[in-house]
mmCIF file of the N, C-alpha and C atoms, coordinates in Angstrom:
data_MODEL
# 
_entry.id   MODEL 
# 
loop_
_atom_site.group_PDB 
_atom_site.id 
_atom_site.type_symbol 
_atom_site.label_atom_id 
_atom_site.label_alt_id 
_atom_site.label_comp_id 
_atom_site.label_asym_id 
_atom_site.label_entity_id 
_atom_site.label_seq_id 
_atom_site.pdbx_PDB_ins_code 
_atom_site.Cartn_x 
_atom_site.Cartn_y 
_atom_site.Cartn_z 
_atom_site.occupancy 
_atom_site.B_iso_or_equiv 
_atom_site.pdbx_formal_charge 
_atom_site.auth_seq_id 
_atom_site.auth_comp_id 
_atom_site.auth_asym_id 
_atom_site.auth_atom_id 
_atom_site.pdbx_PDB_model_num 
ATOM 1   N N  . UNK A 1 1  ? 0.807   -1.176  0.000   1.00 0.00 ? 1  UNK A N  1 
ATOM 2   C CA . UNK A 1 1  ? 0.000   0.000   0.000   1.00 0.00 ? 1  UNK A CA 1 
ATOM 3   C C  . UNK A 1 1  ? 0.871   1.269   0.000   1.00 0.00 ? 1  UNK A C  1 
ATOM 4   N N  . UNK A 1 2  ? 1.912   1.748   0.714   1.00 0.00 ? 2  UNK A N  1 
ATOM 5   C CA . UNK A 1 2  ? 2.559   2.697   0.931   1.00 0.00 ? 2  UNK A CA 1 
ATOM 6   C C  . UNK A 1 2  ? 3.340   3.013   -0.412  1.00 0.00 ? 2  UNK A C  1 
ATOM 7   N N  . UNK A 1 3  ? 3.829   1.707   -1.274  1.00 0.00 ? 3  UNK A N  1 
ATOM 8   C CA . UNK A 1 3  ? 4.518   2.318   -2.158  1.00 0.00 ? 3  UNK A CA 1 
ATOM 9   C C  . UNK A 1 3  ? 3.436   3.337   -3.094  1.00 0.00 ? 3  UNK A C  1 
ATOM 10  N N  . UNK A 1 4  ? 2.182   2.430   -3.174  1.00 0.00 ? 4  UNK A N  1 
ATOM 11  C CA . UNK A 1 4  ? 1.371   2.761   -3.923  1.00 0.00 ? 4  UNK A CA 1 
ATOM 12  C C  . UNK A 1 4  ? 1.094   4.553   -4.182  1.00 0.00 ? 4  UNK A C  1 
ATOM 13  N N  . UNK A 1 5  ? 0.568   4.756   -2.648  1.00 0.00 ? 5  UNK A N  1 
ATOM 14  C CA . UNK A 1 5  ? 0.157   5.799   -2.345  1.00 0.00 ? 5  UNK A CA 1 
ATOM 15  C C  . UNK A 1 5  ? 1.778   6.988   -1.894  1.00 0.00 ? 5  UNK A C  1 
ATOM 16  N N  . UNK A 1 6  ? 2.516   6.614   -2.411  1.00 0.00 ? 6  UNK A N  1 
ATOM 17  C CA . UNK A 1 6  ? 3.975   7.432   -2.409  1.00 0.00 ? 6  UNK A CA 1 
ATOM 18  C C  . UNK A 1 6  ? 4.348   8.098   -4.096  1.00 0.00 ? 6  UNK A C  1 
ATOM 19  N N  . UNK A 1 7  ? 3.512   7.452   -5.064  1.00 0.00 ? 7  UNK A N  1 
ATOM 20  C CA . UNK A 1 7  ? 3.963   7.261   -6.583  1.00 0.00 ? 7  UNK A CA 1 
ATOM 21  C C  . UNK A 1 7  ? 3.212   8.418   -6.664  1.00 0.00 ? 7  UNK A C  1 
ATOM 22  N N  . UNK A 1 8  ? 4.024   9.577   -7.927  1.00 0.00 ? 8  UNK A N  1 
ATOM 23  C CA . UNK A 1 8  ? 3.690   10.663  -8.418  1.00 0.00 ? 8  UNK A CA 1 
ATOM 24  C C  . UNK A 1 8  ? 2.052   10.148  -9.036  1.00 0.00 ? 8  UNK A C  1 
ATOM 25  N N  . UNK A 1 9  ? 1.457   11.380  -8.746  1.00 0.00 ? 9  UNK A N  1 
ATOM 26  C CA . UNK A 1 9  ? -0.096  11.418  -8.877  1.00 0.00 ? 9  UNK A CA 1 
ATOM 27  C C  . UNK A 1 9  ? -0.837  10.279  -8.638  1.00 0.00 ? 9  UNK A C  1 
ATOM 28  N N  . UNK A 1 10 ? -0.700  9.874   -7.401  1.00 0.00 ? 10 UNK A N  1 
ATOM 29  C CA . UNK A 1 10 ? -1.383  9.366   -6.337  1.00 0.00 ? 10 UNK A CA 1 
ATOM 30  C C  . UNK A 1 10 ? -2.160  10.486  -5.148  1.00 0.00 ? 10 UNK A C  1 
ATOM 31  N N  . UNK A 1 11 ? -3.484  10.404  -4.889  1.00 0.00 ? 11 UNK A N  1 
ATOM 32  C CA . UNK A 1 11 ? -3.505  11.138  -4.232  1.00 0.00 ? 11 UNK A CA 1 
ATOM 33  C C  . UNK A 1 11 ? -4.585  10.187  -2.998  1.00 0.00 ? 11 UNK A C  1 
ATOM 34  N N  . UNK A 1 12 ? -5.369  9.203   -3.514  1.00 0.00 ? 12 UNK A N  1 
ATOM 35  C CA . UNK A 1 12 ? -5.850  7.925   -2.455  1.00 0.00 ? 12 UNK A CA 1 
ATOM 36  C C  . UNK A 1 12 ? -5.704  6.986   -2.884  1.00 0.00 ? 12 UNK A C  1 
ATOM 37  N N  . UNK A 1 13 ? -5.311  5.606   -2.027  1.00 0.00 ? 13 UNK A N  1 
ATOM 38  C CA . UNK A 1 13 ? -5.303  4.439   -2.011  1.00 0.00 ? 13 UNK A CA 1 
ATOM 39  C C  . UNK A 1 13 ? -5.530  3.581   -0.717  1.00 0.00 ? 13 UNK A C  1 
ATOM 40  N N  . UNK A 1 14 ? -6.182  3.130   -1.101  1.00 0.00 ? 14 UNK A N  1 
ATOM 41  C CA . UNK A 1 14 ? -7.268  2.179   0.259   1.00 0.00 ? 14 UNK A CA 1 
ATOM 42  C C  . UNK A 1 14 ? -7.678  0.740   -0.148  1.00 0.00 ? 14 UNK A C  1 
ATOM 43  N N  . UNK A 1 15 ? -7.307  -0.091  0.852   1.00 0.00 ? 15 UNK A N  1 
ATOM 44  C CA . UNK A 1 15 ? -7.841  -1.078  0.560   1.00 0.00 ? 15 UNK A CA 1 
ATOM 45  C C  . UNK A 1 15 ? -8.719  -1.593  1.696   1.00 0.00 ? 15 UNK A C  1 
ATOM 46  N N  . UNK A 1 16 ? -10.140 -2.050  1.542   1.00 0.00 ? 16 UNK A N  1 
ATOM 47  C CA . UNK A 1 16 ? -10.724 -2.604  2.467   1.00 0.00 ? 16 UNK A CA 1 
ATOM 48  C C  . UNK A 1 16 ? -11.598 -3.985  2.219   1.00 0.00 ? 16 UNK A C  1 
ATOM 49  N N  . UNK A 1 17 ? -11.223 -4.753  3.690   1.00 0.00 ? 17 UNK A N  1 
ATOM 50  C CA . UNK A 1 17 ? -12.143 -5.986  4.002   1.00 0.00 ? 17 UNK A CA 1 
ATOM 51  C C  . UNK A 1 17 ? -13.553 -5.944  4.290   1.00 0.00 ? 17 UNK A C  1 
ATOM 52  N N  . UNK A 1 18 ? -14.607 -6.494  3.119   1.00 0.00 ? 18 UNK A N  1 
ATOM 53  C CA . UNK A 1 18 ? -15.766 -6.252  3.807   1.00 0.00 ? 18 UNK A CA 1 
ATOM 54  C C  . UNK A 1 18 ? -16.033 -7.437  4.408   1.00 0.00 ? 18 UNK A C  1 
ATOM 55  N N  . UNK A 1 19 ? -17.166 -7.563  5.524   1.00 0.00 ? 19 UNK A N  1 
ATOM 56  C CA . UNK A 1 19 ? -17.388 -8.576  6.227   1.00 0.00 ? 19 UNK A CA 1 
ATOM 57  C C  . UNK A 1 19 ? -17.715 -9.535  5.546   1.00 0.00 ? 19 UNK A C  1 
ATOM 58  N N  . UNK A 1 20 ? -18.407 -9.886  4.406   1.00 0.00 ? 20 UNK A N  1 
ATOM 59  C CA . UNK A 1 20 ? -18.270 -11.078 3.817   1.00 0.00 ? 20 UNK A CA 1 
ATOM 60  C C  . UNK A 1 20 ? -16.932 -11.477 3.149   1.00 0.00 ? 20 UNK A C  1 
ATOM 61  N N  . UNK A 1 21 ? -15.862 -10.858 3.128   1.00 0.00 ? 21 UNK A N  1 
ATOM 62  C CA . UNK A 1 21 ? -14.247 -11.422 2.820   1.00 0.00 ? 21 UNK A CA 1 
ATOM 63  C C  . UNK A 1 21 ? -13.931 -11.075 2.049   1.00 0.00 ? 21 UNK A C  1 
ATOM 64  N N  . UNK A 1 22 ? -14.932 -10.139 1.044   1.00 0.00 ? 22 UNK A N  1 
ATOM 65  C CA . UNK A 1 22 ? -14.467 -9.580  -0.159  1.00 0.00 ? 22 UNK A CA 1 
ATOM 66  C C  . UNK A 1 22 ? -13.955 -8.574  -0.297  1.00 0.00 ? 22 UNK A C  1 
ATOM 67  N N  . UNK A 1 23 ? -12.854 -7.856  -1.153  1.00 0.00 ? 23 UNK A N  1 
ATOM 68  C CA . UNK A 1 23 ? -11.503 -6.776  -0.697  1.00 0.00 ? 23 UNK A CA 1 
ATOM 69  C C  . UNK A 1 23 ? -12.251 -5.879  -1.473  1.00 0.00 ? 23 UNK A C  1 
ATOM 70  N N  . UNK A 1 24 ? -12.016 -4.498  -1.164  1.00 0.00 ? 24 UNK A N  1 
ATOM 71  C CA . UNK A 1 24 ? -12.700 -3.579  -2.052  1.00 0.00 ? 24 UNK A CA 1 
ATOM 72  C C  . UNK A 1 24 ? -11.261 -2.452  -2.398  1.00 0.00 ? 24 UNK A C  1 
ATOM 73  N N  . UNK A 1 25 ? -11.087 -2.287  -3.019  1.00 0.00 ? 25 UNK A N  1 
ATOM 74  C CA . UNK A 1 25 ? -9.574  -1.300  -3.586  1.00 0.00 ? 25 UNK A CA 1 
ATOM 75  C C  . UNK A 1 25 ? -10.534 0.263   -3.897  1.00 0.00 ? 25 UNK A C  1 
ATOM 76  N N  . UNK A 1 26 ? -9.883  0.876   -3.285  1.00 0.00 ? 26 UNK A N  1 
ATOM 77  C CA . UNK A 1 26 ? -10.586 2.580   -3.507  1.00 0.00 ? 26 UNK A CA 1 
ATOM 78  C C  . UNK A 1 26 ? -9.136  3.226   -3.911  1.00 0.00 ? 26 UNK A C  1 
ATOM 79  N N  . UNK A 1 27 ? -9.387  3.839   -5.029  1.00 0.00 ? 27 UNK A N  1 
ATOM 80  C CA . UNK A 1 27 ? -7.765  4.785   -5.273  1.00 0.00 ? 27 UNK A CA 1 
ATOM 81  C C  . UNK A 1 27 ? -8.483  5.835   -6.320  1.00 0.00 ? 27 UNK A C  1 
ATOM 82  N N  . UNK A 1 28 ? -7.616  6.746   -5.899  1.00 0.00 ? 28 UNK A N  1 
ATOM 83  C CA . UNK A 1 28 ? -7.734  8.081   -6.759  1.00 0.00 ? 28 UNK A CA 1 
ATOM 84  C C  . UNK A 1 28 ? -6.857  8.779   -7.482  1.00 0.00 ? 28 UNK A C  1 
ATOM 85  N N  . UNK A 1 29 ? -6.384  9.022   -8.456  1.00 0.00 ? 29 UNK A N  1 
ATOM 86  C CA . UNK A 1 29 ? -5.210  9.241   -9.718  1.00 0.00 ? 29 UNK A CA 1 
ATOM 87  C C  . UNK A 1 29 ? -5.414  11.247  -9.743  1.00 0.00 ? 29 UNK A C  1 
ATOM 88  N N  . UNK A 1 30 ? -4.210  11.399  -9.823  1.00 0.00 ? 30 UNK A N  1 
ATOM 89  C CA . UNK A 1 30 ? -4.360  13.031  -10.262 1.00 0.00 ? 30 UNK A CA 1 
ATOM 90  C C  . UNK A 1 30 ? -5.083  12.462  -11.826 1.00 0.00 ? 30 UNK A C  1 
ATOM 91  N N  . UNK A 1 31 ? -4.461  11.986  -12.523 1.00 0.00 ? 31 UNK A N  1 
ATOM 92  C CA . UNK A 1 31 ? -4.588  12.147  -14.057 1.00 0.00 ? 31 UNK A CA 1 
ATOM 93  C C  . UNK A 1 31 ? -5.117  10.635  -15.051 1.00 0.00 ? 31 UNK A C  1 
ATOM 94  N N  . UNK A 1 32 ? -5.376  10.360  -15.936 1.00 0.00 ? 32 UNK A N  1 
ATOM 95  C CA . UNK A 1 32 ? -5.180  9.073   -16.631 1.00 0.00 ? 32 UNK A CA 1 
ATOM 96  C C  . UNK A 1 32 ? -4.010  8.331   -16.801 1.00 0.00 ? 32 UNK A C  1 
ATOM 97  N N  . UNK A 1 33 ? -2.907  9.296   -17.178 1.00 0.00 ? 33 UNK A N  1 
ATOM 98  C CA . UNK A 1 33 ? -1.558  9.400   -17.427 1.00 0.00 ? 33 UNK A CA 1 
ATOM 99  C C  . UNK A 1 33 ? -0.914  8.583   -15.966 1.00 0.00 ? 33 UNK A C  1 
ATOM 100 N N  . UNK A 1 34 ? -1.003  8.752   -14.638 1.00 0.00 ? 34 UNK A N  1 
ATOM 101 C CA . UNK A 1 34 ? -0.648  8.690   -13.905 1.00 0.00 ? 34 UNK A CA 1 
ATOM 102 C C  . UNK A 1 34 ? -1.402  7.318   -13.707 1.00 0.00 ? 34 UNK A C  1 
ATOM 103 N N  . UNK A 1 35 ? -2.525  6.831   -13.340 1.00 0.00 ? 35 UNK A N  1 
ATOM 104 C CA . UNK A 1 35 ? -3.190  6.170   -13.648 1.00 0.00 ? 35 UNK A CA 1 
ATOM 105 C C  . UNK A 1 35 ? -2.508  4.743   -14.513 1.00 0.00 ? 35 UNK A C  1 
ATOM 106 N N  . UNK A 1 36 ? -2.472  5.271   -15.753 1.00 0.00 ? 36 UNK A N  1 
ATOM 107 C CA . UNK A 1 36 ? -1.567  4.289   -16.491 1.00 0.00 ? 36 UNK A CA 1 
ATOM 108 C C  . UNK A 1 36 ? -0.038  3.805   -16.528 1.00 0.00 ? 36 UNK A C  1 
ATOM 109 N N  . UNK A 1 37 ? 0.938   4.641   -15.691 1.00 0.00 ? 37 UNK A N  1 
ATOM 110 C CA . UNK A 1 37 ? 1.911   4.665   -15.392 1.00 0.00 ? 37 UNK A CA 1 
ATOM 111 C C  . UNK A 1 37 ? 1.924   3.579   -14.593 1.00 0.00 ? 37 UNK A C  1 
ATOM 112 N N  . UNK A 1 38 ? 1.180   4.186   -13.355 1.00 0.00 ? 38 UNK A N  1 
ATOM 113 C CA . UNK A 1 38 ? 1.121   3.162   -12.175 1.00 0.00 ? 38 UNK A CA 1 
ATOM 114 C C  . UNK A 1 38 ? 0.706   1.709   -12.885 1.00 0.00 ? 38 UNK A C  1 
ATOM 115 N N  . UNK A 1 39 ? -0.255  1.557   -13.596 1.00 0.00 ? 39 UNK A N  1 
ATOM 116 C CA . UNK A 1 39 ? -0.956  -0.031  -13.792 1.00 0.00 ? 39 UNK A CA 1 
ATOM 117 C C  . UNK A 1 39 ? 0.205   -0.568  -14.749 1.00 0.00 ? 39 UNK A C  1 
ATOM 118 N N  . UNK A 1 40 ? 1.574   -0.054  -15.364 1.00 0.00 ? 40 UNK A N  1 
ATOM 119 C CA . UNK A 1 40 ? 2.534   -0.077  -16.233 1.00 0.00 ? 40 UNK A CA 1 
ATOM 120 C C  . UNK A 1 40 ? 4.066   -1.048  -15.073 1.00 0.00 ? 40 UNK A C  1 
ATOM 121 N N  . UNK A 1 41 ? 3.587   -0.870  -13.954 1.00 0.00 ? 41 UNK A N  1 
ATOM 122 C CA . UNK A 1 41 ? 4.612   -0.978  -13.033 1.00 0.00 ? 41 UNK A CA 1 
ATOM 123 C C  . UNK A 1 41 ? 4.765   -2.310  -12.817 1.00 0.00 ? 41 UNK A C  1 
ATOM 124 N N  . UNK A 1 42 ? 5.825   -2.955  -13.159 1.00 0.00 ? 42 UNK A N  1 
ATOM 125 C CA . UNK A 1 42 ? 6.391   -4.335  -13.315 1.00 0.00 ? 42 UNK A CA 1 
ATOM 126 C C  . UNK A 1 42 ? 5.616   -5.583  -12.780 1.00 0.00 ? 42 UNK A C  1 
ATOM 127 N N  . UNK A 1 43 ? 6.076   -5.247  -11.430 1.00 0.00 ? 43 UNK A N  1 
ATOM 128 C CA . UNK A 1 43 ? 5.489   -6.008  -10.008 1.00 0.00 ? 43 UNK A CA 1 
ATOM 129 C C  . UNK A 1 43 ? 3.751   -6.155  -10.525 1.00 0.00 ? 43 UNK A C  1 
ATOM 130 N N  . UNK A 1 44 ? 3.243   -5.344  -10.497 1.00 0.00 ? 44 UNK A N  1 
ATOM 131 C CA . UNK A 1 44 ? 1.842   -4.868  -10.589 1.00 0.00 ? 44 UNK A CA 1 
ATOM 132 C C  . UNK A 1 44 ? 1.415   -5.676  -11.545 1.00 0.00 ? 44 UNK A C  1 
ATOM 133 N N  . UNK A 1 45 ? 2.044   -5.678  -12.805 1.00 0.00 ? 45 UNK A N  1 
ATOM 134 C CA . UNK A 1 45 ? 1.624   -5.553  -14.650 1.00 0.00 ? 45 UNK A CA 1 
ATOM 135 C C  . UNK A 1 45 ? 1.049   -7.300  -14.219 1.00 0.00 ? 45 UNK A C  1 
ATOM 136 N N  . UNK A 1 46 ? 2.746   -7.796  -13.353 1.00 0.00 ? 46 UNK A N  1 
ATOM 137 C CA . UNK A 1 46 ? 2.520   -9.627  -13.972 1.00 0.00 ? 46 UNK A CA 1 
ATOM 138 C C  . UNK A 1 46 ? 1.760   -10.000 -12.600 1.00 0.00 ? 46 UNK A C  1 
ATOM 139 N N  . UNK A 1 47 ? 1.183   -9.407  -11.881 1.00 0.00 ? 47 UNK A N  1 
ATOM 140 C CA . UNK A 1 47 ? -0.006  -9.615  -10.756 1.00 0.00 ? 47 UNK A CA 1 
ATOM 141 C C  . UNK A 1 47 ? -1.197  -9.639  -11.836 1.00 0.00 ? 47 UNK A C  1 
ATOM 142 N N  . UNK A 1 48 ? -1.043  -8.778  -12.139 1.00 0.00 ? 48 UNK A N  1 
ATOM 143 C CA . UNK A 1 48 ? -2.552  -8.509  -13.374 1.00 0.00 ? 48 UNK A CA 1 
ATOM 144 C C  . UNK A 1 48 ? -2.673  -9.405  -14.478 1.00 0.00 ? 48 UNK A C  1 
ATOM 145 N N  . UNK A 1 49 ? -1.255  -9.641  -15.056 1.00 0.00 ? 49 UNK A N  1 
ATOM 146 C CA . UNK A 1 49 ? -1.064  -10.146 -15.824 1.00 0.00 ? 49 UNK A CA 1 
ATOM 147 C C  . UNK A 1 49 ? -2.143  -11.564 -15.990 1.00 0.00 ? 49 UNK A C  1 
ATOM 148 N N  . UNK A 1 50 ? -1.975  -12.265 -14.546 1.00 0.00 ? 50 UNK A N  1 
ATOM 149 C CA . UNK A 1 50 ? -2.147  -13.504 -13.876 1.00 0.00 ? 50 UNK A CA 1 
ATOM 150 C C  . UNK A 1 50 ? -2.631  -13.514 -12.342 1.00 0.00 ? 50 UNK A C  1 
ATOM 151 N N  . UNK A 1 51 ? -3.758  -12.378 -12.636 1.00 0.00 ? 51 UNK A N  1 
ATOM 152 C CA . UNK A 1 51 ? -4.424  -12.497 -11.507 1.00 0.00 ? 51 UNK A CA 1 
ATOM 153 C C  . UNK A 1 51 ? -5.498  -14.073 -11.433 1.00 0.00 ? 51 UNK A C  1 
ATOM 154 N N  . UNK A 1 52 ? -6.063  -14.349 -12.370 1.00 0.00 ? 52 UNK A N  1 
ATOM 155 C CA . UNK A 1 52 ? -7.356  -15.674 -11.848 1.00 0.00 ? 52 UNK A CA 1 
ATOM 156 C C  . UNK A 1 52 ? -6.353  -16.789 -11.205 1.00 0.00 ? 52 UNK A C  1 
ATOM 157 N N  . UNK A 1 53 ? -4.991  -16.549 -11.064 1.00 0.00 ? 53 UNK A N  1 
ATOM 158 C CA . UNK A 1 53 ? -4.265  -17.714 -10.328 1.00 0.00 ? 53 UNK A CA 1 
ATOM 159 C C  . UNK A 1 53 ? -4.435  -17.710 -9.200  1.00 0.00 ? 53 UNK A C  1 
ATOM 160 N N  . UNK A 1 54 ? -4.450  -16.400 -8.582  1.00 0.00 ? 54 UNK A N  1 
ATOM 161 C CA . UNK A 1 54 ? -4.725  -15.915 -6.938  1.00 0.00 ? 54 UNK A CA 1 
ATOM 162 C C  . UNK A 1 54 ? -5.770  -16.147 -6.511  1.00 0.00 ? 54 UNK A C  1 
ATOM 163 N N  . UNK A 1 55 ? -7.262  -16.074 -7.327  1.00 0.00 ? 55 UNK A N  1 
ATOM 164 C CA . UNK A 1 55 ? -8.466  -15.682 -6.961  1.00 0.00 ? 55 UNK A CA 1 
ATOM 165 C C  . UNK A 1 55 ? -9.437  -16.447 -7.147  1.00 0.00 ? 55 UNK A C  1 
ATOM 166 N N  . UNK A 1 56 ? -10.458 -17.048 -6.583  1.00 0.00 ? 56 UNK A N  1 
ATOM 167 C CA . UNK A 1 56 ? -11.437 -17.695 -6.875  1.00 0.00 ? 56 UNK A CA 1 
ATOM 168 C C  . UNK A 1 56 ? -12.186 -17.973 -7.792  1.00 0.00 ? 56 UNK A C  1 
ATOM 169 N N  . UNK A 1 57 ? -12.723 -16.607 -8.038  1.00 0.00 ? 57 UNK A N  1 
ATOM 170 C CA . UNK A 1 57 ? -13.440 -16.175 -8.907  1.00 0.00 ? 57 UNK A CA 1 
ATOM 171 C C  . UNK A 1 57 ? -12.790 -14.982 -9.789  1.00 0.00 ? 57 UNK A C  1 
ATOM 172 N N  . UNK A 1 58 ? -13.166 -14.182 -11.130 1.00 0.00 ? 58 UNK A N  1 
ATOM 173 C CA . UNK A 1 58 ? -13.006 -13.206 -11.422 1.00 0.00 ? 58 UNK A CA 1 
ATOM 174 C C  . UNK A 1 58 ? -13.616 -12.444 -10.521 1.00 0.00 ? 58 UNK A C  1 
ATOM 175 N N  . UNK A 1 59 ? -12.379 -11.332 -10.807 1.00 0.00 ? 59 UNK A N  1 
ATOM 176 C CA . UNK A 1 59 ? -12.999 -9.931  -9.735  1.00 0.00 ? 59 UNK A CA 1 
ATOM 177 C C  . UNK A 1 59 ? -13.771 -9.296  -10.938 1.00 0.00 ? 59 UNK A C  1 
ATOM 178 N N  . UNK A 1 60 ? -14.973 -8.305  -9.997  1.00 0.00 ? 60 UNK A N  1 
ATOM 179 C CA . UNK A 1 60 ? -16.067 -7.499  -10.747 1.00 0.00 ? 60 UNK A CA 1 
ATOM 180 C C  . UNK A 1 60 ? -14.949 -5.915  -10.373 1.00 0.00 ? 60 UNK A C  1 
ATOM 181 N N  . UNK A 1 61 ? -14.436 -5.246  -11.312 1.00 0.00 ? 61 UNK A N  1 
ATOM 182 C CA . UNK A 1 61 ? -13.910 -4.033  -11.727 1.00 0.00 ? 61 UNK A CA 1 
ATOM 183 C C  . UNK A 1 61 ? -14.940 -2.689  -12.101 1.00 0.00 ? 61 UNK A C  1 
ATOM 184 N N  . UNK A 1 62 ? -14.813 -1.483  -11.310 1.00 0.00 ? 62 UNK A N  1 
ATOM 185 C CA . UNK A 1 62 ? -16.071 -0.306  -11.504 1.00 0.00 ? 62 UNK A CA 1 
ATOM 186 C C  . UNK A 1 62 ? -15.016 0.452   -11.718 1.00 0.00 ? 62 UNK A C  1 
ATOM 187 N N  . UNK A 1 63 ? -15.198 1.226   -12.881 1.00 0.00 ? 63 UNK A N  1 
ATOM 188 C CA . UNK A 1 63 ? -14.133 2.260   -12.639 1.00 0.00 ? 63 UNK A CA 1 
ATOM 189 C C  . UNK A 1 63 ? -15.104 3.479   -13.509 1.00 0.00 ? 63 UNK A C  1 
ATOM 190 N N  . UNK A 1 64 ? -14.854 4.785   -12.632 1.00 0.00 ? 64 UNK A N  1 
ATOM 191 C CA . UNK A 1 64 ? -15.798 6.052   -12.350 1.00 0.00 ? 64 UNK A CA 1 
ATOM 192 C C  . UNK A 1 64 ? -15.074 7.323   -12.397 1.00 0.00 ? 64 UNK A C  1 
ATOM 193 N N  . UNK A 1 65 ? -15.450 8.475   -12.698 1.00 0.00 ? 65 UNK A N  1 
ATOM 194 C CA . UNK A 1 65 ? -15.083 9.942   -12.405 1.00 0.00 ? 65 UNK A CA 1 
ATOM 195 C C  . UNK A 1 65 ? -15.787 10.167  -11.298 1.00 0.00 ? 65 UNK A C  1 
ATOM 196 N N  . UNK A 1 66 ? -14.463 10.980  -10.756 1.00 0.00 ? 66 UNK A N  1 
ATOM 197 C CA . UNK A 1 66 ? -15.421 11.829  -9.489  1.00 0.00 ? 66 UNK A CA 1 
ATOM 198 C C  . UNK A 1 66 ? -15.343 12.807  -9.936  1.00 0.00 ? 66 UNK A C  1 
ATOM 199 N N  . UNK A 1 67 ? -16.483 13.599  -9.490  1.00 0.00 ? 67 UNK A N  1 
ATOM 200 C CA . UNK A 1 67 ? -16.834 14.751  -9.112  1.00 0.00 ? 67 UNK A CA 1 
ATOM 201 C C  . UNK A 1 67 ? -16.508 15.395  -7.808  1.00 0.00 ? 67 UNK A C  1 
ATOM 202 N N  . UNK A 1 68 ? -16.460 16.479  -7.871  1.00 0.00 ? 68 UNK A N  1 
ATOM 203 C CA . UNK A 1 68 ? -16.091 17.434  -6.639  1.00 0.00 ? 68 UNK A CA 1 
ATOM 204 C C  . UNK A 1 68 ? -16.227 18.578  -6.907  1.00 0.00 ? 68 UNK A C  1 
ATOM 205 N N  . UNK A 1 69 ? -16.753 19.164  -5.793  1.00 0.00 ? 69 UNK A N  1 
ATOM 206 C CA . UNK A 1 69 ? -17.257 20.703  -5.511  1.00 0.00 ? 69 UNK A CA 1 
ATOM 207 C C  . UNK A 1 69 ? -15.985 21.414  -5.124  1.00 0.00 ? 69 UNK A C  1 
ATOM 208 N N  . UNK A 1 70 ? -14.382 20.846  -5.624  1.00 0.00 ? 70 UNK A N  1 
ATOM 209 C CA . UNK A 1 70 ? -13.116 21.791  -4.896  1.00 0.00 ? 70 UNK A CA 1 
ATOM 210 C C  . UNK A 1 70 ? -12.484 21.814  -6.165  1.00 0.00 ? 70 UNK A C  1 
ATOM 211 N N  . UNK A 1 71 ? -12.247 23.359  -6.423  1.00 0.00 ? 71 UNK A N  1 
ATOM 212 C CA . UNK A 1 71 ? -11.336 23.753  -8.096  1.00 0.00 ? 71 UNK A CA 1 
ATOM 213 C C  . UNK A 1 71 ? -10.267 22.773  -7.607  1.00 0.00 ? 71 UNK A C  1 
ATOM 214 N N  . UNK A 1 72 ? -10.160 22.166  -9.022  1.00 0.00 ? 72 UNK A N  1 
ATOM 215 C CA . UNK A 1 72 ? -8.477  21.558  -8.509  1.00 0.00 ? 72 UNK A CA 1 
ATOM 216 C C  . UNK A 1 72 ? -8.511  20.192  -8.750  1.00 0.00 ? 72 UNK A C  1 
ATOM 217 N N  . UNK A 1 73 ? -10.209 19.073  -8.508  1.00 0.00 ? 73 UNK A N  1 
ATOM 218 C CA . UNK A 1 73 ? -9.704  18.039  -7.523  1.00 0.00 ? 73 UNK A CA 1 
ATOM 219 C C  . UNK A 1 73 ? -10.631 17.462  -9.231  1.00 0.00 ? 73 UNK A C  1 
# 
């Protein structure tokens, strides 16, 4: 987690256990660019690469814009 949230245009990264066992990943990117950098990152790429080896099932993936009421964000 720490490296995660240390990497240029990172600005959240969270990971949480919900009570039925299922992990929920919350992260927030300054940019796309940054965004894609990060998912570009070695370690990461061949996790992804070959994630259904780890996992039960396929994971269900949401990916969203936020909105915000703060210039800037």
């Amino acid at each position: 987690m720490e490296p995660t949230r240390k990497e240029d245009g990172n600005l959240e990264y969270h990971l949480h256990e919900q009570p039925d066992g299922r992990f929920f990943l919350y992260e927030v990117w300054r940019s796309q660019e940054d965004l894609d950098r990060h998912n570009e990152y070695p370690p990461l790429r061949e996790f992804l690469d070959n994630i259904l080896e780890y996992l039960e099932e396929a994971p269900e993936g949401y990916f969203d814009t936020m909105t915000s009421p703060y210039p800037g964000w």
